[in-house]
C-alpha positions as CSV (number, residue, x, y, z in Angstrom):
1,X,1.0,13.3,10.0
2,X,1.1,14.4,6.5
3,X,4.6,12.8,6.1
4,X,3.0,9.5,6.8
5,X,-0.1,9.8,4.4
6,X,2.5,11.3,2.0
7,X,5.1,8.2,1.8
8,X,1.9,5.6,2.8
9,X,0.6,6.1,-0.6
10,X,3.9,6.1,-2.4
11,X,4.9,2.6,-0.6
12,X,1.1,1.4,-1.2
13,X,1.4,2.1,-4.6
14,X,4.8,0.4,-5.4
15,X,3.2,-2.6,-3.5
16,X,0.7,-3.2,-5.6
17,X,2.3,-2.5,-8.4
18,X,4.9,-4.9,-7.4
19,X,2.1,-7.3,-6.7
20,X,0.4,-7.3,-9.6
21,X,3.0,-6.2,-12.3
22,X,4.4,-10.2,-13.0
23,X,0.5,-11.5,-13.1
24,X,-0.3,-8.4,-16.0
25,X,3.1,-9.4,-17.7
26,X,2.3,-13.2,-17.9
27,X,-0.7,-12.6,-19.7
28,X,0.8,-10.0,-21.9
29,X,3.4,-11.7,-23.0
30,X,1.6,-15.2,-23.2
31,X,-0.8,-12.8,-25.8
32,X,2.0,-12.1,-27.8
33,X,3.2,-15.5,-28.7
34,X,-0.2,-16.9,-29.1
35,X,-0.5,-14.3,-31.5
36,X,2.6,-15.1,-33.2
37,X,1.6,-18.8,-33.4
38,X,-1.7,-18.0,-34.9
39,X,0.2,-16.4,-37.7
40,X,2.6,-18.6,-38.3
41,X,-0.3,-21.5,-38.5
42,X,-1.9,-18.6,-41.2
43,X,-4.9,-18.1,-39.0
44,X,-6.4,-21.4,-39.1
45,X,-6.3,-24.8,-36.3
46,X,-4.4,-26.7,-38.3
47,X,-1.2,-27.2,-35.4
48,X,0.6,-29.1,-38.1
49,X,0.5,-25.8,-40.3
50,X,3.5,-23.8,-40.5
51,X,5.3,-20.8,-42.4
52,X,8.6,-21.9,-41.0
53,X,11.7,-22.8,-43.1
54,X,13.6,-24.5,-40.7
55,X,13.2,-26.6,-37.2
56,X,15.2,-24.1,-35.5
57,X,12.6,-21.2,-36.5
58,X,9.7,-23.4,-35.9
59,X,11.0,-23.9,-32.2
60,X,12.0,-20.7,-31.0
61,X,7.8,-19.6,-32.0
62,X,6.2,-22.4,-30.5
63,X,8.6,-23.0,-27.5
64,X,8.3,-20.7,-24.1
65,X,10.8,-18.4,-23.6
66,X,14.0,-19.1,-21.7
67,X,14.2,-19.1,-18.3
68,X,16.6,-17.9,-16.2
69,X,16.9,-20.1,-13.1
70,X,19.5,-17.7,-11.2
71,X,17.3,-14.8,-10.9
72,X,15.1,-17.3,-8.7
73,X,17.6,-18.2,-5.9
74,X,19.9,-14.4,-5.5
């Protein structure tokens, strides 16, 4: 008996960690580069605003990050 309420609450926490971990990291990371945008744009809504030099720069803060199609069908 204590086996089982031992490893049940290890496997329902990794669950639910599992679960909710990519939903917390979405919105963590999609904090981050809206952050980044804003100061690039120097705080203000002006979207054609930017600090960049060059296109390159300019696209790799205002683009989404690469995806990595593979991972999806192992």
């Amino acid at each position: 008996m204590s086996w089982y309420t031992m490893t049940g609450n290890v496997i329902m926490h990794a669950t639910i960690f599992g679960a909710f971990m990519p939903i917390i990291m979405f919105i963590v990371m999609g904090s981050i580069r809206a952050i980044k945008r804003l100061l690039d744009r120097s705080y203000t809504n002006d979207i054609y605003k930017t600090k960049a030099k060059t296109i390159l720069s300019y696209i790799k803060k205002h683009s989404g990050p690469v995806f990595q199609i593979q991972n999806q069908y192992c």
